[in-house]
C-alpha positions in Angstrom: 0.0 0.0 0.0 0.8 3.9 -0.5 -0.5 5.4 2.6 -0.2 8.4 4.7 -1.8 9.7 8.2 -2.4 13.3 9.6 -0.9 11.0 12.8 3.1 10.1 13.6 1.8 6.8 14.9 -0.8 4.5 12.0 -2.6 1.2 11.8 -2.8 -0.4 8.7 -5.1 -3.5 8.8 -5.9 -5.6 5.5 -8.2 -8.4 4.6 -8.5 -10.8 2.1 -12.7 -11.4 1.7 -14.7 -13.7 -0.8 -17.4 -11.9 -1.6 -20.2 -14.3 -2.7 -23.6 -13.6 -4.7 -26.4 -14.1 -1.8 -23.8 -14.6 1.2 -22.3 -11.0 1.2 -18.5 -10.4 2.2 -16.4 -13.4 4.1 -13.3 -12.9 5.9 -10.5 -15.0 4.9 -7.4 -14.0 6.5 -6.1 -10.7 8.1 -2.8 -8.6 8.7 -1.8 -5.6 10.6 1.4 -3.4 10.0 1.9 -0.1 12.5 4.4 2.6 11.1 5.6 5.6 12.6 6.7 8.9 12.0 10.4 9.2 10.8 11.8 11.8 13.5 12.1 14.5 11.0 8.4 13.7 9.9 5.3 15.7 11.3 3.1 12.7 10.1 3.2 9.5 8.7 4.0 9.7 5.1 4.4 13.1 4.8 2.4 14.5 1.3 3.6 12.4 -1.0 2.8 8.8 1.3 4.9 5.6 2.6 4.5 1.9 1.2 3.2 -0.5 4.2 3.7 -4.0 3.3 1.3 -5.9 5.3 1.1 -9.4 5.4 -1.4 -11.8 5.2 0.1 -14.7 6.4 -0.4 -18.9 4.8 -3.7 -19.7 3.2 -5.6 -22.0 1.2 -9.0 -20.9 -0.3 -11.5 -22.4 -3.1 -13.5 -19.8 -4.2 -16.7 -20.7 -5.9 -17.9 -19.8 -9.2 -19.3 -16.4 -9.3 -17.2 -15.1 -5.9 -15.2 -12.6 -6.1 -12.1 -11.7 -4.1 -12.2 -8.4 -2.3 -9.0 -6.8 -0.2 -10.6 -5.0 2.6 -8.1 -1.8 4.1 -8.9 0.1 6.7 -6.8 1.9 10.1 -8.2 -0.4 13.0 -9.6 -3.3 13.9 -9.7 -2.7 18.2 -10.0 -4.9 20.2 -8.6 -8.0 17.8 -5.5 -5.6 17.2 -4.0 -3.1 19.6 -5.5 0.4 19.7 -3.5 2.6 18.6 -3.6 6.0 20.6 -1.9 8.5 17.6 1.2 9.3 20.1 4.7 9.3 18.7 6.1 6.4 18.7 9.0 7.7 21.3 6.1 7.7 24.1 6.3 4.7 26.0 2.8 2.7 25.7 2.4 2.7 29.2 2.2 6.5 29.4 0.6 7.1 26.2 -3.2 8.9 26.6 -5.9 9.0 24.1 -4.3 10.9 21.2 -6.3 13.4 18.6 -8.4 11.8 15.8 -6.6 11.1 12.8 -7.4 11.0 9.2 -5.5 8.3 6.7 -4.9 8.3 2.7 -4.3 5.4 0.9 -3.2 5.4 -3.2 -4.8 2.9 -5.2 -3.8 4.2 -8.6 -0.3 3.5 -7.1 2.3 0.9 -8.5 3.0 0.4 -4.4 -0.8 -0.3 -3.9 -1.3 -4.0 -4.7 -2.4 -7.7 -4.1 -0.1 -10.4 -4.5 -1.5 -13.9 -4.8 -0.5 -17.2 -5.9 -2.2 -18.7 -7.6 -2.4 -22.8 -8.5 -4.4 -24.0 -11.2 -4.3 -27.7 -10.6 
């Protein structure tokens, strides 16, 4: 992904989904990848944006005729990933308060912005 946050501290969460005619959106598999703020950085990305590789992890899906595959991005998933309070990263977690809200860009007519999947035709 090309991303960027009005933050110095960002969650980037991404899921694989089969999206199915009559059964809506399923979750396959799911990945997380927090970036910071480079010190000379007022916010992640700066204008122009970072890549974040997140990873998916292993994992074996047979998607039915007329399903689709969907990839699902968005900045949290609390409580089944930390929350992420929008402090520098140089603040201890223990000491970190509730920071302000944030706001997060992501390119997707980016060459940095993409699914890999393998795929095996047997």
């Amino acid at each position: 992904l090309r991303a960027a946050s009005s933050a110095r501290s960002a969650d980037f969460v991404a899921r694989l989904c089969e999206a199915s005619p009559g059964r809506g959106s399923t979750n396959i598999c799911e990945g997380m990848h927090r970036i910071h703020a480079r010190p000379d950085q007022a916010n992640v990305g700066g204008d122009s944006g970072e890549e974040v590789v997140v990873e998916l992890g292993p994992v074996a899906a047979e998607f039915g005729v007329g399903s689709r595959i969907r990839l699902h991005v968005c900045s949290s998933a609390h409580p089944r990933w930390m929350r992420n309070l929008n402090q520098p990263p140089e603040v201890p977690i223990a000491e970190q308060a509730l920071g302000p809200p944030s706001s997060q860009r992501i390119w997707v007519d980016d060459s940095a912005t993409q699914l890999i999947l393998p795929v095996d035709n047997d």
